[in-house]
C-alpha positions in Angstrom: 0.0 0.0 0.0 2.9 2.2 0.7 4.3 1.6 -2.3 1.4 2.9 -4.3 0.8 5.8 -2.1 4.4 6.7 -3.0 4.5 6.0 -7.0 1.3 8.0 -6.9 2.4 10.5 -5.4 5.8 10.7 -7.1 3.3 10.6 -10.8 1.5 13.3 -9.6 4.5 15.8 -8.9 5.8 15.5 -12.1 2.4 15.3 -13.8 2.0 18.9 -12.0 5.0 20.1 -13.2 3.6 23.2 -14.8 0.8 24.1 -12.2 3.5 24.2 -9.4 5.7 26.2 -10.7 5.4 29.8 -10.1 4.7 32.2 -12.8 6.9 35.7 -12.4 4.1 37.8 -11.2 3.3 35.1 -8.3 3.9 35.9 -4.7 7.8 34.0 -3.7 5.7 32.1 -0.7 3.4 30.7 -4.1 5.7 27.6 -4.7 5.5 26.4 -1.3 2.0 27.0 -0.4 1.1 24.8 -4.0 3.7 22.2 -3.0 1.7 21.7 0.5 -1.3 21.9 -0.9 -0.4 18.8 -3.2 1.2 17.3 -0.7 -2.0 17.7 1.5 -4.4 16.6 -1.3 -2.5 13.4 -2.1 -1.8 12.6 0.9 -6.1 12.6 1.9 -7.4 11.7 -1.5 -4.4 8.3 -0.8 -6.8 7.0 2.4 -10.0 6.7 -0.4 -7.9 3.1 -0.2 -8.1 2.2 3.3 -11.1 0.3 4.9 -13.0 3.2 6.6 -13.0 2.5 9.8 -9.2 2.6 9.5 -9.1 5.7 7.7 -11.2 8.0 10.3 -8.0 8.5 12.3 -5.5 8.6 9.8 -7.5 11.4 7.9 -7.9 13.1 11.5 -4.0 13.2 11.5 -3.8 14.4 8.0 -6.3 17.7 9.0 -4.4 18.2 12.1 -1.3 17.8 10.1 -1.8 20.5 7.1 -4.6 22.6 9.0 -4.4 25.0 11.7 -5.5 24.0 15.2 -8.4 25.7 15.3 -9.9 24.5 11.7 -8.8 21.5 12.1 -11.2 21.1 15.6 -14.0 22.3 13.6 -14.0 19.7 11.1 -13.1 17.0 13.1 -15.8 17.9 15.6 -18.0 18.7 12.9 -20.0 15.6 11.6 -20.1 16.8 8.2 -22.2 15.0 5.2 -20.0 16.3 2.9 -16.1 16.8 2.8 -15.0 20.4 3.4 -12.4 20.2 1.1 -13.9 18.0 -1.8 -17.7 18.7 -1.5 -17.7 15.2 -1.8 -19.4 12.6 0.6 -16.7 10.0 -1.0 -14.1 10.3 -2.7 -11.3 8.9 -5.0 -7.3 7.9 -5.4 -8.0 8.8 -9.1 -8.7 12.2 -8.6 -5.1 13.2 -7.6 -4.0 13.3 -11.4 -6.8 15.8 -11.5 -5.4 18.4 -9.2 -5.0 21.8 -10.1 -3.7 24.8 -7.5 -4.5 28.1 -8.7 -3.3 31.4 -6.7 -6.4 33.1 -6.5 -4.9 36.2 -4.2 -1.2 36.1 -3.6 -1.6 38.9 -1.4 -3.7 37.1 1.2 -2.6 33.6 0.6 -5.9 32.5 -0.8 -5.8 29.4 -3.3 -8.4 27.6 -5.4 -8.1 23.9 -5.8 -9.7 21.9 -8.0 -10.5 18.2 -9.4 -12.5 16.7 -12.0 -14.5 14.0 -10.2 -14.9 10.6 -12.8 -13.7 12.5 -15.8 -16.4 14.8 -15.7 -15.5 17.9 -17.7 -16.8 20.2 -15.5 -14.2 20.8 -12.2 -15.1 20.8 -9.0 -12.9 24.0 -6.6 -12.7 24.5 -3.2 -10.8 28.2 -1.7 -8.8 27.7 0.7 -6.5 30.2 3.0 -3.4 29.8 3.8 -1.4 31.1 6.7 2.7 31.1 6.9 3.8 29.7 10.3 7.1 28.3 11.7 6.3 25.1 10.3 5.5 26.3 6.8 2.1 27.1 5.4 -1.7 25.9 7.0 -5.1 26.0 5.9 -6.7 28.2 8.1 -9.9 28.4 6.1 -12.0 26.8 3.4 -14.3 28.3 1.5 -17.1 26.7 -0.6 -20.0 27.4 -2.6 -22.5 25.8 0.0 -21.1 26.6 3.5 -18.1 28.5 5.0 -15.9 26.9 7.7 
C-alpha cells in the first residue's frame, strides 16, 4: 500500500510540473503553499484506499497535520455530510492526477483547488487560505459554494 501511495504521489509531482511552478508575477511564498497543498491533497485523496473504519483517524491526523489547530477542531468535531475540502461525501485515489492549484490572491494567501471528479469535464474547486507559520504554510480556512468553515 505504501508503495502505491508513494508512485502515486511521485506521478503526480511530475504530472503537476507546470501548475506548481510559479509564474513571475506570483507571490515567492506561491511555490510552497502549491507544494503543501499537493502534498495535502495526495496525501487525503491516498486513504480513499483504506477500509473506513481505518481511515477516520489517519484522515484526522492528516487535517491536524496540514490545517491550523483551530480548523482542524472544527472539522473534526463537525460531523459533516460532505467533505470540506472535496464537497464530496466519497471520494477517489484517481482524482489526484486531476489536481489543479491556482493562486487566487497572492496577497492574502488565498488558493483555489480543483479536481475533476470521474472524468467529468466540468471541475469541481474548493478556496482555501493559507497562513505562513514556523512550520510552513496551514489552511486556516476553506471556503465553498454551500457553506463557509
Amino acid at each position: 500500500m505504501k508503495k502505491i501511495i508513494l508512485l502515486l504521489s511521485v506521478l503526480f509531482i511530475v504530472s503537476c510540473k507546470d501548475i506548481t511552478s510559479a509564474p513571475k508575477q506570483q507571490s515567492p511564498d506561491y511555490e510552497l503553499a502549491s507544494e503543501m497543498l499537493v502534498s495535502f491533497y495526495t496525501e487525503y485523496l491516498s486513504l480513499s484506499e483504506i477500509p473506513p473504519r481505518e481511515a477516520g483517524p489517519k484522515i484526522d491526523a492528516v487535517i491536524k497535520k496540514y490545517c491550523t489547530k483551530e480548523l482542524a477542531d472544527k472539522i473534526i468535531a463537525g460531523g459533516l455530510e460532505l467533505d470540506p475540502f472535496l464537497t464530496a461525501q466519497d471520494w477517489n485515489v484517481d482524482w489526484i492526477p486531476t489536481l489543479e492549484v491556482k493562486n487566487k490572491d497572492p496577497k492574502n494567501y488565498i488558493y483555489t483547488v480543483c479536481y475533476t471528479n470521474y472524468g467529468d469535464s466540468n471541475p469541481i474547486c474548493t478556496d482555501l487560505t493559507l497562513i505562513k507559520t514556523k512550520e510552513g504554510f496551514k489552511i486556516s480556512y476553506v471556503k465553498l459554494y454551500y457553506w463557509e468553515m
